[in-house]
N, C-alpha and C positions, 0 to 999 in steps of 0.2 A: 241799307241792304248790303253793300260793298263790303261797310264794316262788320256788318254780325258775318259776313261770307269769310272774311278774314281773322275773326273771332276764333272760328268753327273749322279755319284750317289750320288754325297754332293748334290749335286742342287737338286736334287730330295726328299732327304731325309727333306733339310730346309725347302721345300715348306710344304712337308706334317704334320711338325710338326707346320707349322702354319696354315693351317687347322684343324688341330686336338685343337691346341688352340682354334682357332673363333671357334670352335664347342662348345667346354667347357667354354664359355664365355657368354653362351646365359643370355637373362638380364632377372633378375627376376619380376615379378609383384605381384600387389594384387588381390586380389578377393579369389576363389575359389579354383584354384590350387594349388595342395599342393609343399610346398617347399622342395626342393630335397636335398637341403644343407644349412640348419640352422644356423651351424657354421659359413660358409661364407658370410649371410646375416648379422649375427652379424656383423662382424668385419665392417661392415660400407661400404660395397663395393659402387663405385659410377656408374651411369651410363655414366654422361656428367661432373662432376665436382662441380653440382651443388645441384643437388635432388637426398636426399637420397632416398637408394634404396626401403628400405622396409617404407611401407607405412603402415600397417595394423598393429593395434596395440589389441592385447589379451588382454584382465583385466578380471585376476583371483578372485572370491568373492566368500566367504562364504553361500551365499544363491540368488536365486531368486527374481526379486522384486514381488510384490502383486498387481499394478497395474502401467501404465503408464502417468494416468490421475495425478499430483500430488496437486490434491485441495484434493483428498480424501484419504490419508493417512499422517503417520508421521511416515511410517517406510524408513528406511535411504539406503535399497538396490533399493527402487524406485527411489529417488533423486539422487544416484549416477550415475542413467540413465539417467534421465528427465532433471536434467540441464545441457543437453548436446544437449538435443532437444527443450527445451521453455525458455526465458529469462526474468527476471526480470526487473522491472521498473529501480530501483535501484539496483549494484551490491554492495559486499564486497572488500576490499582491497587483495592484496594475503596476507595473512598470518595474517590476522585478520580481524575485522569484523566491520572497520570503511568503509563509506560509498564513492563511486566513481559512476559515468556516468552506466547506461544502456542501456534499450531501453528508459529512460528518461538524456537527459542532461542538463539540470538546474532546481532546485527546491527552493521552498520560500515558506516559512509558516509566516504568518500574527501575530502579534503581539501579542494578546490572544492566539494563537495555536489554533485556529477553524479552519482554513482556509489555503490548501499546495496548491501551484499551479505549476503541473510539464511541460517544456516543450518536449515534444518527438521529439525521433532523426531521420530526413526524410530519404526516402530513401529505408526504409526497408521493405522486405516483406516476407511472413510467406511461409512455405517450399509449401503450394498448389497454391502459385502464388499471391495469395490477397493479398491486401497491409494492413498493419501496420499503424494504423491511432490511434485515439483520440477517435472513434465512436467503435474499437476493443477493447480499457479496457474496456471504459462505460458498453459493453455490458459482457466479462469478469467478472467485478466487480457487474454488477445484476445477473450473474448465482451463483456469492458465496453469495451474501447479501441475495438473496432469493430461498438455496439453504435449504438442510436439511440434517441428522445427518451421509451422508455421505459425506459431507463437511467439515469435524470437523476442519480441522487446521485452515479454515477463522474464526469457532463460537468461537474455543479459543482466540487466537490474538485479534479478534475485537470485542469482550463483546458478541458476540451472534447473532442473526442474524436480518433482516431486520423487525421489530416491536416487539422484546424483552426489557426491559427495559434498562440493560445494555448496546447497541448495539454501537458501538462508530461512525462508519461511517453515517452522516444523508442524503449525495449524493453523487452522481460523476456524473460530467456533462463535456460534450465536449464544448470549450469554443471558437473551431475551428478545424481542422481539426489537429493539433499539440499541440493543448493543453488541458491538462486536470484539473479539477481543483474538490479535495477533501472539501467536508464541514463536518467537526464533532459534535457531540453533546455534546462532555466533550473534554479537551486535552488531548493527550494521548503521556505522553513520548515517546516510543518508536515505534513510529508512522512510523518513515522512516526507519527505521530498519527492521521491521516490512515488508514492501513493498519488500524489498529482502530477503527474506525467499522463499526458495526452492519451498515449497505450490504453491505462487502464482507467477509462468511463465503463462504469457499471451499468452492464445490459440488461434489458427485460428475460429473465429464465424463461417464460412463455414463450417469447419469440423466437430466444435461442432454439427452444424444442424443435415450434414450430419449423424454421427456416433450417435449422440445420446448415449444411455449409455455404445456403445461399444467405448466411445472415448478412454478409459481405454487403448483399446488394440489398437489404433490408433492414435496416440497422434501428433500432427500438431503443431508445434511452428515455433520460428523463430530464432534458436541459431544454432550454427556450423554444426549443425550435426543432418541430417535426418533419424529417423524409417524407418525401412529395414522390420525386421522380428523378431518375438519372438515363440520359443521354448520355453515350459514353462520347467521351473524346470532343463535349460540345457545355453541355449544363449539367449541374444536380440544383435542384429547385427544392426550398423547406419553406415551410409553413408556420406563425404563431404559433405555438402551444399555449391553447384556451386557459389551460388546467393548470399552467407552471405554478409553484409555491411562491415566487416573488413576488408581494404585491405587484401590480401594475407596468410587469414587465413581461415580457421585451415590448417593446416599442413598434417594431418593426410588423406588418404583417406578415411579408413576404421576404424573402432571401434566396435570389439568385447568384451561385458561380458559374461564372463563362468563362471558360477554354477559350484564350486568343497568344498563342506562341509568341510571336512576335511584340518587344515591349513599346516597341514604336505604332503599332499596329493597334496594344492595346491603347494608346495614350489618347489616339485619331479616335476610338470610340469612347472616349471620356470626352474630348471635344465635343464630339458632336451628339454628347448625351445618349448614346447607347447603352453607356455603363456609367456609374456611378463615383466607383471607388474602385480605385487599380493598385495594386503593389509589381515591383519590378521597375521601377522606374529608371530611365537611361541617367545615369550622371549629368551626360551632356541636353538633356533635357530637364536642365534644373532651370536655368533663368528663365524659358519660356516657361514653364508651370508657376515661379513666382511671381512674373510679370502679369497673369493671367487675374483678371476681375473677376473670374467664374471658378478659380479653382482653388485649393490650396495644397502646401506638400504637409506632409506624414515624414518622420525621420525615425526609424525603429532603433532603440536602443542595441548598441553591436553586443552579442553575444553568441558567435561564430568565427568559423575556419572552411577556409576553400584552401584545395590541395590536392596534389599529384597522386594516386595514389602509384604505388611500384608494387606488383605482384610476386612477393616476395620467393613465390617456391616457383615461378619460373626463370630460366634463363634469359639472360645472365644476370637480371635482378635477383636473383639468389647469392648474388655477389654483391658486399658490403660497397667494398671498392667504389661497384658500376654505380652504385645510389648517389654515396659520396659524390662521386662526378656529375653527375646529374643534376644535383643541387647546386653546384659551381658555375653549372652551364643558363642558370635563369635570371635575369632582370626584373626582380618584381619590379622596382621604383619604374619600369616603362611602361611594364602591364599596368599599374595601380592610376599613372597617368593618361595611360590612352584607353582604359576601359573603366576606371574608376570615380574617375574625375579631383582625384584628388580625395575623395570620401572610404578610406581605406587605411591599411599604414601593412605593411609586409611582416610577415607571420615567420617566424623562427622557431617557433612550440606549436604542437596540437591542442592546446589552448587559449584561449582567446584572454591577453593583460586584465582584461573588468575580472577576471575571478582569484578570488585566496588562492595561495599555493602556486600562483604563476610564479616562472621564475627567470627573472630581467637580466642573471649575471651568465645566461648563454649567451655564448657570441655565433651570430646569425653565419651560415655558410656565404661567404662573400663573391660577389658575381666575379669569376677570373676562370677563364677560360684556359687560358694555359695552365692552372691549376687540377681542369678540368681533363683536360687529355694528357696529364703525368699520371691521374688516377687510374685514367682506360690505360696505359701502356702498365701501370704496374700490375692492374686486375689481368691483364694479357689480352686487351682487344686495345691493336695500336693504330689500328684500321677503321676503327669504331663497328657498328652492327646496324642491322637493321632490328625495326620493333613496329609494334603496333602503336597508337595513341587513342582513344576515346575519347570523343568530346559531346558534352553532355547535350541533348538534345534538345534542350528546355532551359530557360534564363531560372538561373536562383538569385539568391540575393547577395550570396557569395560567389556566384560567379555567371554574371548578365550579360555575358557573351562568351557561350561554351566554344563554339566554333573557332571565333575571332581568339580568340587566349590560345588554344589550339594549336591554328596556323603559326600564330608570333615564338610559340615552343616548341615547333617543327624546323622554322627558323633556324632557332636558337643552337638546338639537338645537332643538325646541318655543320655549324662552326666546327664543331668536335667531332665532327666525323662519324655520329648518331643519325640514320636516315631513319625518321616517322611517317610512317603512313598514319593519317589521321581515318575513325574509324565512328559513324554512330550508329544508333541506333534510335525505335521510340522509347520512349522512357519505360514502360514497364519491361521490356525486352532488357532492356540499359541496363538497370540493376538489377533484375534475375541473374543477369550474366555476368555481370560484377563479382555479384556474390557465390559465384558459383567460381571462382579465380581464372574462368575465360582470357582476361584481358591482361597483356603487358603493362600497359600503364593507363589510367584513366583520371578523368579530372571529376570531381564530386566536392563535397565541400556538409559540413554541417552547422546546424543551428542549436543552441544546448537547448535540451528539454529543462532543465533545474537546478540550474543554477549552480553543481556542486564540480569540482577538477575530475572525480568519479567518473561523471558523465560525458565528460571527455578521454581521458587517457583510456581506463579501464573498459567501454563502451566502443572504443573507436578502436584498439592496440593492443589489448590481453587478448591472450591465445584461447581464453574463452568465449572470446565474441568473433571466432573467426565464423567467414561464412552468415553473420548474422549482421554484424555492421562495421567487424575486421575484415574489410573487403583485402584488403594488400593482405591479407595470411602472413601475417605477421606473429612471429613467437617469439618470446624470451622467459626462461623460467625465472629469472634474479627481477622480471619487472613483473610480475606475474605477483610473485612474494609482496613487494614491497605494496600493491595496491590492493590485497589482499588485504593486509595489515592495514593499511589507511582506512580500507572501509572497518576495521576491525573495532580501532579506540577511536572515542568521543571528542579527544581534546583536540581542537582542531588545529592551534600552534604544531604539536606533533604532527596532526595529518599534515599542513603545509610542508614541513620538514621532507617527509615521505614522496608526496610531489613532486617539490624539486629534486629530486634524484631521479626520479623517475623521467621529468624530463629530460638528465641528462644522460641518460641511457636512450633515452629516444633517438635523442640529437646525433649519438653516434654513431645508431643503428642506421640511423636516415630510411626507413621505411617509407615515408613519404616524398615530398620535397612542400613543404607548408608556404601556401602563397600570400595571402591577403586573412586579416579581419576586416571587414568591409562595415559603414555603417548601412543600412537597407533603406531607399528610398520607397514611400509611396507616394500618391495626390486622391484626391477625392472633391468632389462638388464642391464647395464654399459656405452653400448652405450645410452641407453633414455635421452633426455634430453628434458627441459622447463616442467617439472611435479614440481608442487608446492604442496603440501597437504596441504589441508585447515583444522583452526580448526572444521570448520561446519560437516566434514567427506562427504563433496559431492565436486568433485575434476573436476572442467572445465576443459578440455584437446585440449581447443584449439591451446594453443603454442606447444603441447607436439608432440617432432617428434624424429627421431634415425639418429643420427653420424654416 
């Protein structure tokens, strides 16, 4: 009796500790519920063998974007959204920024270069259901040709807009329901380069209608991943797209951005599994991220410049001289040490060495301070002056301690007899005001969209991108000319040629003071994989799923 009593309490006991397991074994999901064990969602738990469990992916950023519509800015927390929700004609390669298949798959430009005829990929259609046709860029391409100066990235790129002198695009016509076909007025080098650029993801015309100028906060494309909801100054939250043409992609159910300023702040919620994946990462927070069993880093190919800007049509930065001095008066090799970690090298050009046409034979303004106050006493401030300084309110990747950079060139400013008052704002405030030539001197910095010298000089420094993304109002007509010309001929040995003068026109001009190419840290889970970091700084997450 003892025995069968004992029999019949093993049997009892096994059953229930496999209940007690299926209890403990419930499967996890995405969405809204919160996850009760993080740890174990890491470790890659499966449900069937096949699909990972965790689906939703956090991306930690330093700031908010500014809008969702992406024709009307150039600031780089919008696009790290936006192409994830609207798709370009043309895209980029991973890891650089040679050109592959879009929503267009084959393209031909005519022997003059007047004339690209692309054909589109069938099949697709935009997240409210309407199809993706031929008759959707035409009309796309007439809302930016004859859009206005909240349009700015189509007026830069394309000479200006539709009956401006420079305007390069002279139509876009549907040639059929799949095919479109571009006519220009000049050839323009970087023409198809240009077509994949973050700006211009092709919107749903319905929605356009519909939303009208709240498309901003409504944004209808046709890429992986659908607009959900936006919290300002907190989340934008996107969804699968059921419908995408990719077989079997994205991956990802779910895709949250979180707003967390601070990059230290955000690293503590990659720890503790709040977020997933972060970009902005401290330098000095390298070895602990490699040392980490739970993490790994991201190194974004450098394809950027951080830099001073000098507002050229105020005083006494309207004087050559006071710039010159200026640049005399800075220490990158200190900066690049105590904010860079060493992952950087000091910028002489407003382009960054990885691209053709850089040119290595300027010699950098050299840190000498007494050089710097023979300039102020010839310009005629022997006393130095007082200025304002702006310091960016939000970490970029080019410059991860706006503040901190700041103070050390208040410093600096101080030796020469230059008193700065340092000055910020929040970010959408920041550069409204910028660009509106508000500020004495501010710190900014960019990331090239594609890859071409264009995209820097001409885009950052011609008198036709003031106000758009020539924040220093900066003018010169002889540099004007020559990058005119560069986008003019094909051969791009000539274009380099072009370039290098233009840099040294720059150099003299000293409109800037160019501080760092930086390389861009991130980290991510350990389990993360198919994340590629682009040099553009706007990172498609459609392969991106967890182990």
């Amino acid at each position: 009796m003892k025995q069968r009593s004992l029999f019949l309490t093993v049997i009892f006991m096994l059953l229930l500790s496999l209940v007690i397991a299926g209890c403990s074994s419930t499967d996890k999901t995405s969405g809204d519920d919160k996850k009760e064990d993080p740890k174990k969602e890491d470790e890659g738990t499966k449900d069937d063998g096949d699909t990972p469990v965790q689906t939703e992916l956090v991306f930690g950023r330093g700031g908010d974007s500014t809008s969702l519509d992406p024709i009307t800015t150039t600031e780089g927390e919008t696009f790290k959204v936006t192409v994830n929700i609207f798709e370009t004609l043309l895209n980029y390669n991973d890891g650089d920024t040679s050109l592959r298949e879009g929503l267009a798959t084959k393209w031909e430009a005519s022997e003059d270069g007047l004339e690209y005829t692309l054909t589109l990929r069938e099949g697709v259609k935009f997240h409210d259901g309407t199809d993706f046709n031929a008759d959707a860029v035409v009309f796309n391409f007439d809302r930016w040709m004859n859009g206005d100066s909240d349009q700015f990235p189509y007026y830069t790129m394309f000479g200006g807009f539709k009956g401006d002198e420079g305007h390069v695009i002279k139509e876009v016509v549907a040639v059929d329901a799949k095919t479109v076909k571009f006519t220009l007025t000049r050839p323009q080098a970087p023409f198809l380069k240009n077509l994949a650029m973050s700006p211009f993801g092709i919107a749903s015309p319905a929605a356009l209608k519909e939303h009208g100028d709240k498309f901003r906060e409504n944004p209808v494309g046709t890429g992986p991943f659908k607009f959900v909801e936006w919290k300002v100054n907190d989340k934008i939250v996107l969804e699968k797209n059921q419908d995408y043409w990719m077989t079997g992609y994205p991956k990802l159910e779910r895709v949250i951005f979180k707003a967390i300023p601070e990059n230290s702040a955000r690293l503590n919620a990659l720890m503790t599994g709040e977020i997933d994946l972060m970009d902005g990462v401290n330098p000095s927070d390298l070895a602990q991220i490699e040392g980490s069993a739970d993490l790994q880093l991201f190194k974004r190919p450098s394809m950027n410049v951080g830099y001073v800007g000098l507002t050229n049509t105020r005083k006494p930065f309207d004087n050559k001289l006071v710039r010159q001095a200026l640049n005399h008066a800075v220490d990158k090799e200190a900066i690049i040490a105590a904010f860079y970690g060493g992952l950087a090298q000091p910028a002489k050009n407003p382009m960054p060495p990885s691209l053709e046409g850089y040119n290595d034979d300027i010699e950098p303004y050299p840190y000498d301070l007494k050089k710097a106050k023979e300039l102020l006493v010839e310009a005629g401030y022997p006393d130095g002056f007082e200025m304002e300084l702006w310091a960016m309110p939000v970490p970029r990747p080019y410059m991860p301690e706006g503040m901190k950079v700041a103070e050390v060139l208040q410093s600096s400013f101080a030796e020469i007899g230059v008193k700065a008052k340092i000055v910020t704002y929040d970010w959408g405030t920041y550069l409204d005001k910028t660009s509106k030539g508000e500020a004495d001197a501010f710190l900014l910095g960019w990331t090239g969209d594609n890859g071409d010298p264009d995209n820097f000089i001409h885009t950052l420094l011609d008198k036709d991108s003031i106000g758009s993304n020539n924040y220093a109002y900066y003018s010169n007509d002889e540099l004007h000319d020559i990058l005119i010309k560069a986008q003019t001929i094909t051969d791009q040995a000539e274009r380099n040629k072009l370039y290098k003068k233009a840099q040294e026109i720059v150099h003299e001009d000293a409109p800037w003071i160019p501080l760092v190419h930086s390389t861009p840290l991130l980290a991510g889970k350990k389990n993360l994989t198919g994340f590629l970091p682009h040099p553009t700084g706007s990172d498609i997450l459609t392969k991106v799923e967890f182990k």
